[in-house]
Every structure is written in C-alpha cells, then in structure tokens.
PASEBA-1860 file (N, C-alpha, C; in nm, 3 decimals):
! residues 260
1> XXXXXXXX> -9.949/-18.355/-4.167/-9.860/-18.292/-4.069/-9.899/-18.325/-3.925 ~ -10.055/-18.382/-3.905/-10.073/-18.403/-3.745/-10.068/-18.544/-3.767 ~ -10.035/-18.700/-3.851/-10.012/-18.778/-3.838/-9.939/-18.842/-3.677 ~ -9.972/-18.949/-3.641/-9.864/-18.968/-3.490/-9.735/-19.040/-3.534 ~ -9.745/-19.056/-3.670/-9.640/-19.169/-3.739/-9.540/-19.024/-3.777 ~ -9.545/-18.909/-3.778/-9.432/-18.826/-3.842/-9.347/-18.812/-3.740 ~ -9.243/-18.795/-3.821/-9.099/-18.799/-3.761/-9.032/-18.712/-3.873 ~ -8.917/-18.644/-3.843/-8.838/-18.568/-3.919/-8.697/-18.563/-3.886
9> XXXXXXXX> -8.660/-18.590/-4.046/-8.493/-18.607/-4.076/-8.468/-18.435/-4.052 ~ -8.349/-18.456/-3.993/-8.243/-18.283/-3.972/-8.129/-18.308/-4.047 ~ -8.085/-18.263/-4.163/-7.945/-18.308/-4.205/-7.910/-18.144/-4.153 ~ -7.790/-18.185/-4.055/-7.697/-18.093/-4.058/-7.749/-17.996/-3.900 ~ -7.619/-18.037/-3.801/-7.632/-18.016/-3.671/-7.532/-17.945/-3.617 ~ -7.529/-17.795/-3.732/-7.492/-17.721/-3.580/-7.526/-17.639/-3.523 ~ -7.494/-17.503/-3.551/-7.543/-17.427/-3.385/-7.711/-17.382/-3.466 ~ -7.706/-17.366/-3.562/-7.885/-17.390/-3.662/-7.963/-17.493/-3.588
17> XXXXXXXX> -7.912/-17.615/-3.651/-7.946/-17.758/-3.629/-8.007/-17.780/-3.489 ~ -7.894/-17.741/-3.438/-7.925/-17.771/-3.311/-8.054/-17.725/-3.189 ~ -8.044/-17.622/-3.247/-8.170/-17.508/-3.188/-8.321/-17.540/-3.264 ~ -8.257/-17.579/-3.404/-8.441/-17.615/-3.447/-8.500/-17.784/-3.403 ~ -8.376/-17.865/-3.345/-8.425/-17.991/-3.299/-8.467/-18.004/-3.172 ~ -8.408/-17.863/-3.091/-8.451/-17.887/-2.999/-8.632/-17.836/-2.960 ~ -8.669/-17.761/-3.101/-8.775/-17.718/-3.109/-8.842/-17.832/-3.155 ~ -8.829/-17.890/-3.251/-8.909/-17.995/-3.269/-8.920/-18.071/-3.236
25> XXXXXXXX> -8.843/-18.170/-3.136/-8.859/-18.273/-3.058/-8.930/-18.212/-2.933 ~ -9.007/-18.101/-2.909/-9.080/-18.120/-2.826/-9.222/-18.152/-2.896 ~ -9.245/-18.174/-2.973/-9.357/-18.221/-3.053/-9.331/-18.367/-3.136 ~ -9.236/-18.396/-3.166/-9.239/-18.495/-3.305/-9.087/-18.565/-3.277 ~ -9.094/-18.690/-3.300/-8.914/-18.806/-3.303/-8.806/-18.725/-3.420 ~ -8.723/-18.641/-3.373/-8.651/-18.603/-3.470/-8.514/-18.708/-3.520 ~ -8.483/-18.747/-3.632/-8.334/-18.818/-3.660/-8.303/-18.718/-3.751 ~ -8.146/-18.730/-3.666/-8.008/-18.606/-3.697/-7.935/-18.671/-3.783
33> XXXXXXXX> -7.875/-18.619/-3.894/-7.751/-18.679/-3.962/-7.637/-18.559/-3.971 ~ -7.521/-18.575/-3.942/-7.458/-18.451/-3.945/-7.344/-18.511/-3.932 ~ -7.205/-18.496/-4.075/-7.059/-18.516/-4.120/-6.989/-18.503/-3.956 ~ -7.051/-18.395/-3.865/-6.895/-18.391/-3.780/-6.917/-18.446/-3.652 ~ -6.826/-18.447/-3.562/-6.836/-18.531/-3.468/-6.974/-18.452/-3.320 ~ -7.001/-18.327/-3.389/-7.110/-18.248/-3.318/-7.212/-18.342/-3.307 ~ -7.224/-18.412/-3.375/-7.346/-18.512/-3.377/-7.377/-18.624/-3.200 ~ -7.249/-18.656/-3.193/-7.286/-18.729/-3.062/-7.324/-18.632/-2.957
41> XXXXXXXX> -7.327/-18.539/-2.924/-7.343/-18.426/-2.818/-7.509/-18.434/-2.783 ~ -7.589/-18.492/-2.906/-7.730/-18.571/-2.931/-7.786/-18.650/-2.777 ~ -7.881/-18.570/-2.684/-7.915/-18.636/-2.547/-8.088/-18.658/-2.539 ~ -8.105/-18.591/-2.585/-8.273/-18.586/-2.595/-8.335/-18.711/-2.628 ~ -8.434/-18.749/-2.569/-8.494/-18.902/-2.592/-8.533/-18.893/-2.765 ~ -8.613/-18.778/-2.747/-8.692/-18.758/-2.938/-8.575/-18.711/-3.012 ~ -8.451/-18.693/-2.979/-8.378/-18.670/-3.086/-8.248/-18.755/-3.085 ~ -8.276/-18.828/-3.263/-8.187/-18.947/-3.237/-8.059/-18.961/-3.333
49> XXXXXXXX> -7.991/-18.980/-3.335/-7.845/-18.962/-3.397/-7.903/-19.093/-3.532 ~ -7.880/-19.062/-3.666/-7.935/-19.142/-3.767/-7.800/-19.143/-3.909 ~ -7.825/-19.244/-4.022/-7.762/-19.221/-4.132/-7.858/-19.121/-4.201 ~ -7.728/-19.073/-4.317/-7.812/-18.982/-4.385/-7.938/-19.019/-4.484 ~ -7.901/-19.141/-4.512/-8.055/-19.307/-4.583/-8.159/-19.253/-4.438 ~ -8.148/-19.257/-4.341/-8.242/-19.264/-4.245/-8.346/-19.133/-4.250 ~ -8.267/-19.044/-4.221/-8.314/-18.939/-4.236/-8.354/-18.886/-4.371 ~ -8.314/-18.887/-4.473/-8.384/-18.831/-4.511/-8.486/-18.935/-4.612
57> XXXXXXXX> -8.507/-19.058/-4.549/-8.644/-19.160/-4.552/-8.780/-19.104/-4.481 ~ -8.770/-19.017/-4.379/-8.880/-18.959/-4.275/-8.932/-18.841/-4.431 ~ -9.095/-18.852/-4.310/-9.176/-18.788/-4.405/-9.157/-18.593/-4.431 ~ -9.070/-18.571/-4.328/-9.054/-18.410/-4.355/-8.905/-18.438/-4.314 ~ -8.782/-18.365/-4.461/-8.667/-18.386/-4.432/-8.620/-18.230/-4.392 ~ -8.588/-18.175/-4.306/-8.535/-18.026/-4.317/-8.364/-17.993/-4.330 ~ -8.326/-17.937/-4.418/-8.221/-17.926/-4.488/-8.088/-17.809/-4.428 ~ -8.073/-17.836/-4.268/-7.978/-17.693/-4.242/-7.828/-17.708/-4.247
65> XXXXXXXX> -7.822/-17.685/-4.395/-7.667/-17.700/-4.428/-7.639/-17.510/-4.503 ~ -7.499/-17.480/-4.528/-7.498/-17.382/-4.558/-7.508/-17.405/-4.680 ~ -7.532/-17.261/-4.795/-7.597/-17.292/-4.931/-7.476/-17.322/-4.984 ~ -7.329/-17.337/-4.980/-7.236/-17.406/-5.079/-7.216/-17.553/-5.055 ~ -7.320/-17.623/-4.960/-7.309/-17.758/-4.917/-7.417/-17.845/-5.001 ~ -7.562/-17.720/-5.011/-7.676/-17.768/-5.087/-7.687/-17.844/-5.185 ~ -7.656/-17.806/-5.277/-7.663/-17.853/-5.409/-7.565/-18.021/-5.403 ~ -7.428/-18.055/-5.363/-7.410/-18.155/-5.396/-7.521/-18.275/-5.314
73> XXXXXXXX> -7.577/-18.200/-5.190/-7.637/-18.295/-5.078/-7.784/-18.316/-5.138 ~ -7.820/-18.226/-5.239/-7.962/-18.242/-5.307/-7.941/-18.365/-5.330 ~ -7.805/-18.413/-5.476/-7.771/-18.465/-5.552/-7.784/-18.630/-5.462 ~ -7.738/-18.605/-5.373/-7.732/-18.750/-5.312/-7.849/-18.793/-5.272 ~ -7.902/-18.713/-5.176/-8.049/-18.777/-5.114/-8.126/-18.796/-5.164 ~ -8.147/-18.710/-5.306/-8.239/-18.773/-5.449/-8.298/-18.922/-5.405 ~ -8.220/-18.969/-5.415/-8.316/-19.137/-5.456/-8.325/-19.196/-5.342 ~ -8.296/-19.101/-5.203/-8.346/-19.174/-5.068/-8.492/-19.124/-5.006
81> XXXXXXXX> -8.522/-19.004/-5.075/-8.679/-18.946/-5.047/-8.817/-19.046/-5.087 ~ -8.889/-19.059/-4.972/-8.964/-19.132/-4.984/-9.108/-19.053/-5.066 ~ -9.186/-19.120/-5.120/-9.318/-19.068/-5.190/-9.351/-18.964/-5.102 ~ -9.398/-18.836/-5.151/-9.491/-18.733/-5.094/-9.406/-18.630/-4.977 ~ -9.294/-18.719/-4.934/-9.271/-18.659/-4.835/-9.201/-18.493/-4.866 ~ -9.188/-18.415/-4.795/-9.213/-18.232/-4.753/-8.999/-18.200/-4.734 ~ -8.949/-18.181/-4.851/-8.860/-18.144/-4.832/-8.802/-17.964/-4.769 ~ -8.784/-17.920/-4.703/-8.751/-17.811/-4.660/-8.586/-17.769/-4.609
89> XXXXXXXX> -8.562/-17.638/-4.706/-8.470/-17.594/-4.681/-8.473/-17.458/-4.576 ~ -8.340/-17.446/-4.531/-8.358/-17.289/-4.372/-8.255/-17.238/-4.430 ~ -8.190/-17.175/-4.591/-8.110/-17.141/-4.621/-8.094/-16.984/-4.586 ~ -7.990/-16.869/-4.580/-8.038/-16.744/-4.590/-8.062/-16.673/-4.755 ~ -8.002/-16.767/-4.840/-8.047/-16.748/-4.964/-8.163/-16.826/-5.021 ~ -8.260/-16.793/-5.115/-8.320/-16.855/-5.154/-8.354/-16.906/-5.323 ~ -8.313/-16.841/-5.381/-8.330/-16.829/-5.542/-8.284/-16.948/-5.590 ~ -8.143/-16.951/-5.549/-8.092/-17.080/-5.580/-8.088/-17.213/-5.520
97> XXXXXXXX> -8.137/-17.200/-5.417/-8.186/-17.328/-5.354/-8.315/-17.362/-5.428 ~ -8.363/-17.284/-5.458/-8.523/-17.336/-5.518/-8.469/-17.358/-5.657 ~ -8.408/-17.323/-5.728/-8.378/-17.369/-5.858/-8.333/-17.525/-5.837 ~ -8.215/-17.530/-5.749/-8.126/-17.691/-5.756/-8.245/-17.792/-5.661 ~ -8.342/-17.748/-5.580/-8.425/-17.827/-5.517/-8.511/-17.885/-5.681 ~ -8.617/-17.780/-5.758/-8.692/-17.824/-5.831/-8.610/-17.884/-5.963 ~ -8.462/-17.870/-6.005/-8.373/-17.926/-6.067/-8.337/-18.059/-6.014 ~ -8.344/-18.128/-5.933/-8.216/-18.220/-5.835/-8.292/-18.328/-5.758
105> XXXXXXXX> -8.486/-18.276/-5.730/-8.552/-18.322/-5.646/-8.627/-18.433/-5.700 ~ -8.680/-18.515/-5.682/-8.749/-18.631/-5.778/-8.912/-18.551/-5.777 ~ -9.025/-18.541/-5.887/-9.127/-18.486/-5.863/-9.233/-18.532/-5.778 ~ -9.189/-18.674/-5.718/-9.307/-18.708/-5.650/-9.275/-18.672/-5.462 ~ -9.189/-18.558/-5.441/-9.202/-18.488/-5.300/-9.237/-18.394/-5.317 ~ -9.294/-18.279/-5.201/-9.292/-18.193/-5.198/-9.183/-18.050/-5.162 ~ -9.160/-17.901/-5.199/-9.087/-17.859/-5.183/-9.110/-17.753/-5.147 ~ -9.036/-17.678/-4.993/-9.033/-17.560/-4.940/-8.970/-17.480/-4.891
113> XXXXXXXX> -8.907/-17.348/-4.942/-8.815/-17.282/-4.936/-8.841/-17.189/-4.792 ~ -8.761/-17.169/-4.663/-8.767/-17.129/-4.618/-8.636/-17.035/-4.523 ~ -8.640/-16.964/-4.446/-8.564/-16.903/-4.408/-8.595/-16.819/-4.276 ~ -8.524/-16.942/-4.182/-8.610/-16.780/-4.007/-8.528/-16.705/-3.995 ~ -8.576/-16.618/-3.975/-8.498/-16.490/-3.932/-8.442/-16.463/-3.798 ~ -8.403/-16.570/-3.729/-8.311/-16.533/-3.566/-8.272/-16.704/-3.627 ~ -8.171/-16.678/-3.546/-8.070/-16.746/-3.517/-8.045/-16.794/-3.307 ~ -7.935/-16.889/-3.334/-7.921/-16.940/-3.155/-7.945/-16.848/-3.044
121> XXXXXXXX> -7.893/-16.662/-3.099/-7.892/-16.597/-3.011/-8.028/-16.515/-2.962 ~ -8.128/-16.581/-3.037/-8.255/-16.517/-3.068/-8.316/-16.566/-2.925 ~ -8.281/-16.639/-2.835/-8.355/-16.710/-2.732/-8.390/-16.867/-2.722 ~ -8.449/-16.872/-2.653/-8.498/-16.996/-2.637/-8.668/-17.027/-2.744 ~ -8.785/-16.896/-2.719/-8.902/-16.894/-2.729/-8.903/-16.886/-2.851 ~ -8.976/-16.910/-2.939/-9.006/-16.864/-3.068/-9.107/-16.764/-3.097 ~ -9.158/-16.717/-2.977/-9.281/-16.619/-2.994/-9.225/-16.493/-3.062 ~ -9.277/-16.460/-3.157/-9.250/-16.291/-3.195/-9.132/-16.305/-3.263
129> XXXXXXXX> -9.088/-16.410/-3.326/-8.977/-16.417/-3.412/-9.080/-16.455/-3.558 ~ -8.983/-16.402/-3.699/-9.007/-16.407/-3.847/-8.963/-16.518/-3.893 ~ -9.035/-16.553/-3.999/-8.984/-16.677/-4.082/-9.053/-16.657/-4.180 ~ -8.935/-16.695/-4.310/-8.973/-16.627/-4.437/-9.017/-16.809/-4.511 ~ -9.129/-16.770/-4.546/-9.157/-16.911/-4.669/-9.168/-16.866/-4.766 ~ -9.104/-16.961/-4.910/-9.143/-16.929/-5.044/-9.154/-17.085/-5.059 ~ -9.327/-17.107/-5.132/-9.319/-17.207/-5.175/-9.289/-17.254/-5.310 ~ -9.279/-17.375/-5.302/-9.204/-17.412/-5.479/-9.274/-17.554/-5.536
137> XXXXXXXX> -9.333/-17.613/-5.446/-9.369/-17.749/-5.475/-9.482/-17.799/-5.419 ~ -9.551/-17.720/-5.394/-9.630/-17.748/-5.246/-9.824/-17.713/-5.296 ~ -9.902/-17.810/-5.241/-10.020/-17.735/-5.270/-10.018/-17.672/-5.168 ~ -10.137/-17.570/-5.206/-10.169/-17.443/-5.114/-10.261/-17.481/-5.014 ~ -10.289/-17.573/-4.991/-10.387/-17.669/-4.834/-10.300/-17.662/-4.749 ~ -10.170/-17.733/-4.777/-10.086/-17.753/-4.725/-9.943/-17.706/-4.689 ~ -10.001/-17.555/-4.762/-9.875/-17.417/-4.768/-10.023/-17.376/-4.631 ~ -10.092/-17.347/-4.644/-10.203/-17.321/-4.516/-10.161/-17.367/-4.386
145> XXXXXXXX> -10.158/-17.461/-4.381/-10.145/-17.607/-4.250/-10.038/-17.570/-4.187 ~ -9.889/-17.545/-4.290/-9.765/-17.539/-4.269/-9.784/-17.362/-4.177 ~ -9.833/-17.317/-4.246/-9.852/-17.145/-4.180/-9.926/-17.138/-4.062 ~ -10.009/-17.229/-4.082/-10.117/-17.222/-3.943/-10.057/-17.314/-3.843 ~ -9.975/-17.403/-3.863/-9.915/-17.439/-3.715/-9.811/-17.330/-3.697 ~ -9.767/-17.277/-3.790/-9.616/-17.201/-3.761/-9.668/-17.063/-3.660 ~ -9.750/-17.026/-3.705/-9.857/-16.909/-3.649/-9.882/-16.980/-3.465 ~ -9.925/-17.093/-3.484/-9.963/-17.161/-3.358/-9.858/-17.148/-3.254
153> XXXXXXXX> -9.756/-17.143/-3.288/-9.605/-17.179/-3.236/-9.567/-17.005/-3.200 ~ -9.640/-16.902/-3.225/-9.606/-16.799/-3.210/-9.492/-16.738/-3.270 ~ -9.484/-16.772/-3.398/-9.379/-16.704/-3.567/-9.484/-16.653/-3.645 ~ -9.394/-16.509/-3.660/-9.495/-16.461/-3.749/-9.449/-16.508/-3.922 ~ -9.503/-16.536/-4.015/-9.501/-16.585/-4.124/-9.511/-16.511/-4.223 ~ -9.398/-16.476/-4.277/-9.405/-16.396/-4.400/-9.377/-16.461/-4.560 ~ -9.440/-16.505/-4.631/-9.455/-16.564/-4.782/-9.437/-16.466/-4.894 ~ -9.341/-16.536/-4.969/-9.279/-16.477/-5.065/-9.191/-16.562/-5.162
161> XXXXXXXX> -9.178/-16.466/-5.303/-9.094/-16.598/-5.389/-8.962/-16.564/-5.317 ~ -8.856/-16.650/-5.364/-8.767/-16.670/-5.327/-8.666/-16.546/-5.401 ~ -8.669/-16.491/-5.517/-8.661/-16.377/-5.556/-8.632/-16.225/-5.471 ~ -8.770/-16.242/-5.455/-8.840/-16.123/-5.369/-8.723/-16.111/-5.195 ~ -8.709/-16.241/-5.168/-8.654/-16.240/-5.065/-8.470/-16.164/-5.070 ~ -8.463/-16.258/-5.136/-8.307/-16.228/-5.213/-8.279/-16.051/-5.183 ~ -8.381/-16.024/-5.279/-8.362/-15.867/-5.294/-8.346/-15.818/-5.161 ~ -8.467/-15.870/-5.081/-8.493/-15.800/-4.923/-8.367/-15.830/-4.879
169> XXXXXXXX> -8.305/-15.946/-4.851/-8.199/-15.951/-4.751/-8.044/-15.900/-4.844 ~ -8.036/-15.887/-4.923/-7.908/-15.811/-5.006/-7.941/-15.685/-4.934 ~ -8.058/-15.623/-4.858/-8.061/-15.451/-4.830/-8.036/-15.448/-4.695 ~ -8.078/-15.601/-4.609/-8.067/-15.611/-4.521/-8.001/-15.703/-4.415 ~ -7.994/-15.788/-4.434/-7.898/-15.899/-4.397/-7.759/-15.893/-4.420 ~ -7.730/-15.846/-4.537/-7.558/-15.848/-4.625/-7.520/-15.665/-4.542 ~ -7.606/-15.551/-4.561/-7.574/-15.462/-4.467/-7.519/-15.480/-4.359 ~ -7.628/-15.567/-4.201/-7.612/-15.592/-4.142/-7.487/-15.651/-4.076
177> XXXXXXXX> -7.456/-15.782/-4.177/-7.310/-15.852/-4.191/-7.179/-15.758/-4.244 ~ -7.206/-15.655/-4.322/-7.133/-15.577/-4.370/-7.075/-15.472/-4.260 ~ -7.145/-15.393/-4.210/-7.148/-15.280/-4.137/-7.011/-15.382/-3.966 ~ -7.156/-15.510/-3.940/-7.076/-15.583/-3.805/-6.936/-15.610/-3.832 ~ -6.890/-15.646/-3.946/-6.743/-15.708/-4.000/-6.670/-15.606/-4.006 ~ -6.687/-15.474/-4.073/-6.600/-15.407/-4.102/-6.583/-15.323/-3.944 ~ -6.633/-15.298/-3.854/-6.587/-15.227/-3.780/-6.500/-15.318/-3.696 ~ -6.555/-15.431/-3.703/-6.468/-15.533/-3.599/-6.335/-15.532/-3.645
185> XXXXXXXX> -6.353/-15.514/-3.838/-6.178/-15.515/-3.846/-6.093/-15.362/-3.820 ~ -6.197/-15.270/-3.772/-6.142/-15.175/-3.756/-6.102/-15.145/-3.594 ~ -6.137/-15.254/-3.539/-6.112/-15.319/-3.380/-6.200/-15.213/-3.281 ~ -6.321/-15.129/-3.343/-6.453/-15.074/-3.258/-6.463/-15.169/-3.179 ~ -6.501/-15.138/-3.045/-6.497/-15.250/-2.914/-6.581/-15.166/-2.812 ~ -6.635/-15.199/-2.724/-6.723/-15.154/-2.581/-6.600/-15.105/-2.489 ~ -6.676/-14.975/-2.450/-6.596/-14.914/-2.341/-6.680/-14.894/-2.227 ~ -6.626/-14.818/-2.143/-6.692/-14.786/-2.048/-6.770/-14.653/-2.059
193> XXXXXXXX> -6.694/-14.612/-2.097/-6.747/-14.453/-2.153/-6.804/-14.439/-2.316 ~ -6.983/-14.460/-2.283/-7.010/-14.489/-2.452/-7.150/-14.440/-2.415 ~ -7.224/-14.477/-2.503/-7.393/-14.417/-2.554/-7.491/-14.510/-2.578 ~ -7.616/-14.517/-2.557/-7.719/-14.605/-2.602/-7.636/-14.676/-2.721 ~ -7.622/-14.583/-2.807/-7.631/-14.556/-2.967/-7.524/-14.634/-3.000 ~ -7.414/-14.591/-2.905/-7.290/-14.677/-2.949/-7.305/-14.835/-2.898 ~ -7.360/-14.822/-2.815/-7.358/-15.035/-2.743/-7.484/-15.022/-2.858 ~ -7.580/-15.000/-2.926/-7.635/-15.089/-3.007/-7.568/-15.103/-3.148
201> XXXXXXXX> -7.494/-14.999/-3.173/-7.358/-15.054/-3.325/-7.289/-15.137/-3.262 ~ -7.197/-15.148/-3.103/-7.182/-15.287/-3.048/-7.264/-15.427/-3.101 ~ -7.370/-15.405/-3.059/-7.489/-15.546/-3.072/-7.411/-15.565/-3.238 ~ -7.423/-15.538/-3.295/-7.450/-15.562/-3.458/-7.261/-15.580/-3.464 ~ -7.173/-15.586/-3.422/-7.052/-15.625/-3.432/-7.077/-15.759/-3.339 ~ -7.152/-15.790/-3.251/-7.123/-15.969/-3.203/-7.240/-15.990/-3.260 ~ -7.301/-15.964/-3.371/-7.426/-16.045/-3.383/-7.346/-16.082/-3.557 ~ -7.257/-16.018/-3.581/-7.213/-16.032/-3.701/-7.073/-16.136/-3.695
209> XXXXXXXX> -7.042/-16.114/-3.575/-6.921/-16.188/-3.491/-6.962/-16.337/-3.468 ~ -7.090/-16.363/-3.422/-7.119/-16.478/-3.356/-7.225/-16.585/-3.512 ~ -7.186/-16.484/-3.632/-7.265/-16.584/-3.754/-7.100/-16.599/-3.827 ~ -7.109/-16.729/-3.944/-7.015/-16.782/-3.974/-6.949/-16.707/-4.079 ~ -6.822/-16.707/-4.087/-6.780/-16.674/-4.194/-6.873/-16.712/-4.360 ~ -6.851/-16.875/-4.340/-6.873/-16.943/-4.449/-7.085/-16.854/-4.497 ~ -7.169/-16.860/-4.403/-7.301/-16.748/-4.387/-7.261/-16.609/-4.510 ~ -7.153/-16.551/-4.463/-7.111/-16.458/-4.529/-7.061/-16.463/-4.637
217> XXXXXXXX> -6.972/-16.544/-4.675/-6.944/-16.591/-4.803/-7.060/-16.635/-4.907 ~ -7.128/-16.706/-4.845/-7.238/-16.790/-4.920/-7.318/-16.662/-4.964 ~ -7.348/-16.557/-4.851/-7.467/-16.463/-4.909/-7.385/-16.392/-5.026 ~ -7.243/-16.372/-5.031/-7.193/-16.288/-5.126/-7.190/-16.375/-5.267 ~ -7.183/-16.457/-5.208/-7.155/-16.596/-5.368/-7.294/-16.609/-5.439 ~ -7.410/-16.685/-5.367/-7.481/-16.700/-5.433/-7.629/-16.600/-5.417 ~ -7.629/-16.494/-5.357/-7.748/-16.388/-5.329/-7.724/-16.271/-5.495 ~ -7.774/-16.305/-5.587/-7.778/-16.233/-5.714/-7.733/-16.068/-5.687
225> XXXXXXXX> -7.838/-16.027/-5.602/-7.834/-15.916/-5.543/-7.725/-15.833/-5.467 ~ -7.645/-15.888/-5.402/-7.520/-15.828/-5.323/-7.403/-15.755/-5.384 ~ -7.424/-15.805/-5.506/-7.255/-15.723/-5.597/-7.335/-15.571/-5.595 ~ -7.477/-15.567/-5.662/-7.530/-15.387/-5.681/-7.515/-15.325/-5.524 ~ -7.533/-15.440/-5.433/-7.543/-15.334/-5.269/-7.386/-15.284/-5.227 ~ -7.289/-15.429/-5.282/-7.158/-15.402/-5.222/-7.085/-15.268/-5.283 ~ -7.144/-15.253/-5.394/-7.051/-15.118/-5.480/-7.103/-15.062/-5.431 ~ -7.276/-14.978/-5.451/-7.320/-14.883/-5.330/-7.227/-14.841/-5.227
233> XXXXXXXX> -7.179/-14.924/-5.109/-7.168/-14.959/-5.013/-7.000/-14.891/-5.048 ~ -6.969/-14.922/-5.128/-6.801/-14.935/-5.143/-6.819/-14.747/-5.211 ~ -6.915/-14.769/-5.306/-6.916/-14.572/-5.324/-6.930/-14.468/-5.284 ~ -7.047/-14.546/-5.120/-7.056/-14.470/-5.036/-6.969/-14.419/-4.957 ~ -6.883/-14.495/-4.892/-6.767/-14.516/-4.861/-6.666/-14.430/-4.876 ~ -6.636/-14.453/-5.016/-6.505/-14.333/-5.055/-6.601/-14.194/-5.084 ~ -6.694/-14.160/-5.124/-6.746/-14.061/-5.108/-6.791/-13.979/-4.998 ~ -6.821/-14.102/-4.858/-6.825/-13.996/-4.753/-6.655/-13.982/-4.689
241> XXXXXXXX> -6.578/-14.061/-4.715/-6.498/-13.990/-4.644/-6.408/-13.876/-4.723 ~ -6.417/-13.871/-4.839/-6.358/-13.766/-4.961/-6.457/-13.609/-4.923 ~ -6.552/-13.640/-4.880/-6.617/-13.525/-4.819/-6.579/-13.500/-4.690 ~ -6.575/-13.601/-4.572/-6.553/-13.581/-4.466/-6.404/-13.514/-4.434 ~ -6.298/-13.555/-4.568/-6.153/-13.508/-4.542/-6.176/-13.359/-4.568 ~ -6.237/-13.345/-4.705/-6.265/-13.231/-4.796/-6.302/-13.111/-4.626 ~ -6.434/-13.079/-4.573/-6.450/-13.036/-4.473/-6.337/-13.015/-4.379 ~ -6.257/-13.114/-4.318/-6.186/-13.109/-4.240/-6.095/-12.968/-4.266
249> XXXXXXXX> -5.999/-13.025/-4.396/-5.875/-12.948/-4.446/-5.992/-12.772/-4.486 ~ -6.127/-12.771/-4.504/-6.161/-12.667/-4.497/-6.144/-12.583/-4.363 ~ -6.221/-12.643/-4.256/-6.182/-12.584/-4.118/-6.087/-12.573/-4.115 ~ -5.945/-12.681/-4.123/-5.820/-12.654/-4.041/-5.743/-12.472/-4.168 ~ -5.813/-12.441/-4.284/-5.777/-12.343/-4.380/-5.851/-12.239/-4.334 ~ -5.972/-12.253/-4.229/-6.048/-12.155/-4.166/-6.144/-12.081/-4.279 ~ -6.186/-12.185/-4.350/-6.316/-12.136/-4.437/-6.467/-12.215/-4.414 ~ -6.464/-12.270/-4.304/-6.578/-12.312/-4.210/-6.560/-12.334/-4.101
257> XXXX> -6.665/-12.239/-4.044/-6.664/-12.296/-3.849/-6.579/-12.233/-3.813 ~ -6.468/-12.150/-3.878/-6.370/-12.076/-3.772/-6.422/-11.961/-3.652 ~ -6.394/-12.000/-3.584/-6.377/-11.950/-3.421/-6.383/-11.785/-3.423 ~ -6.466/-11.701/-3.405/-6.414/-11.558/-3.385/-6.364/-11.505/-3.240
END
C-alpha cells in the first residue's frame, strides 16, 4: 500500500466518485472510468479519465457503483484484474456484494467490503467521519495497514461482517431514508416560525432529498433486513394514528381533558 508505483482504478464517477478521488489523488495517480458523460468534468493532474481495461488493471480497484450495477460489472472486470491486486467495494449494502465479489472474483485478488458513512455533504475533511470495513479476502497484515492508514487520515474504523452491518443500517440508514421521504411527500418544509427540533427533522428531509432514489431502492431490494423494519414501520404507523384519532374523537365526546 506505500509502494510509489500504486495507482488506483475508480469505476464509477459521481457525486460518491467524485469526492473519494478527490481524496485520493492527493496521495496516489487515480484513473476514472465512468459510462456517463460526468467523466470529462475530470481536471486534476492525479486524476485521469481511463478505460474500464485500464482501471481496473491498477493495483487497488475501488468499486463506487450502486449495488444493482455490481454484480453485472463484477462479471466483466473478472479477467481484467491483475495478480494480488485489492479489490474494494463503498456499497451501502454489504451481504451481497460480498457474496457476488467472492462468487464472480478470480482467487488470486484480494477482497474488501466497505462502506463510509458520509457522503458529498459530509464536507470536505475526513476527520471524525465512520467507515465501515468487512473483510472477505484479505490477510489480516493487511486488513491492519488498510485500518492504520485509514485511522491516519482521521476515519474512525469500524470492522464487521457484512451481515452484522446489514442489520445495523436496516435500523438505521433505511429509517433515516424512510422518515426524510415520507415527510417530503407530505410537503413538511422550513418556515420561519419553527424549533431547534423542527429544522433538525428539516436536516433529515434534504439529507434524504439530496441521496438517490436508485440508494433507496437498492437498500430496499437487496438489504435482507428492511422488509422486518418496513412492516414495523408501516404497523407503527397505522397504530399510532388509530390511537391518535381514537383520543381525539375522545376529547371532542369530552371524556378526556375536558375544560371545567
């Protein structure tokens, strides 16, 4: 990993892509491969517009496509990975990326499941931001190395199977996306006249606003976990407001809270 010869393939440049190349080309020659025309927008000396043969020929390929793109793009770059080299995915799911990676991958690379936890709007710095690793392919020297520069860089590093993760972000991530979407379709908006409390349920409607549809789809499609949170979620739902009506039509009958 401190070689002066490494360089790293990015398949897939956008508003992800874009933010982790600009992190790594301050250290290391990054080549971009990316289907849309986002790709020429590419200015940085260390970061260089490449085929997808190119990229993912470099010795660490990192993989930021969304997870319904994964699996056919495993399928292809298969036989362009060079010996040894450190395949890594930044999916928000992980279970099944690590299945179609150790399914799809040739055995002589290595493989690492990962996932940061901020996104474009997270800043510029990386200090004091999370990043989840589960390794799958990897010796543990070099699951070390990978943690101890990430640590260096000021990310804190949290390791875990890819499982384990799943579960975590079905409680928390799919909430998050859940809670931001539905009020937006209920057209909740910033006023002038509001509360701490209310501009931070704001935050979580553009933070849910400003991630992709397709993000959302993907966590509902392939996160194992999300169908047990979404019924929760959907029972909770009609149960608090079947109570909340229930109460109401009590007061307005004057068998709670009535006024003396």
């Amino acid at each position: 990993m401190t070689s002066p010869r490494l360089s790293i393939g990015l398949v897939g440049y956008g508003r992800f892509g874009k933010l982790l190349a600009g992190h790594l080309a301050r250290h290391v020659p990054v080549s971009v491969f990316d289907t849309k025309r986002e790709q020429r927008a590419v200015t940085s000396e260390k970061i260089s517009r490449s085929s997808l043969r190119e990229a993912a020929a470099c010795p660490v390929v990192i993989l930021a496509v969304p997870v319904s793109a994964l699996r056919p793009l495993l399928l292809q770059i298969a036989p362009m990975l060079i010996n040894n080299a450190l395949v890594i995915d930044v999916c928000a799911v992980k279970a099944a990326p690590a299945e179609w990676m150790n399914a799809f991958l040739p055995p002589n690379v290595f493989l690492l499941g990962s996932h940061p936890l901020f996104g474009p709007k997270g800043g510029t710095s990386l200090r004091g931001q999370s990043i989840v690793l589960c390794p799958l392919r990897l010796p543990a020297q070099l699951m070390r190395r990978i943690s101890a520069l990430l640590r260096r860089r000021g990310l804190r590093v949290i390791t875990m199977t890819p499982r384990a993760h799943d579960r975590a972000m079905a409680q928390s991530l799919l909430i998050t996306q859940y809670v931001g979407r539905y009020l937006r379709v209920a057209g909740v908006k910033r006023s002038n006249l509001t509360t701490p409390t209310f501009n931070q349920l704001c935050n979580i409607i553009e933070v849910a606003k400003s991630d992709s549809c397709q993000m959302f789809d993907d966590l509902l499609k392939f996160n194992p976990y999300t169908d047990r949170v979404m019924k929760k979620l959907e029972r909770a739902h009609r149960d608090f407001l079947s109570s909340t009506f229930r109460r109401k039509r009590a007061r307005h009958n004057g068998v709670v809270g009535t006024p003396r």
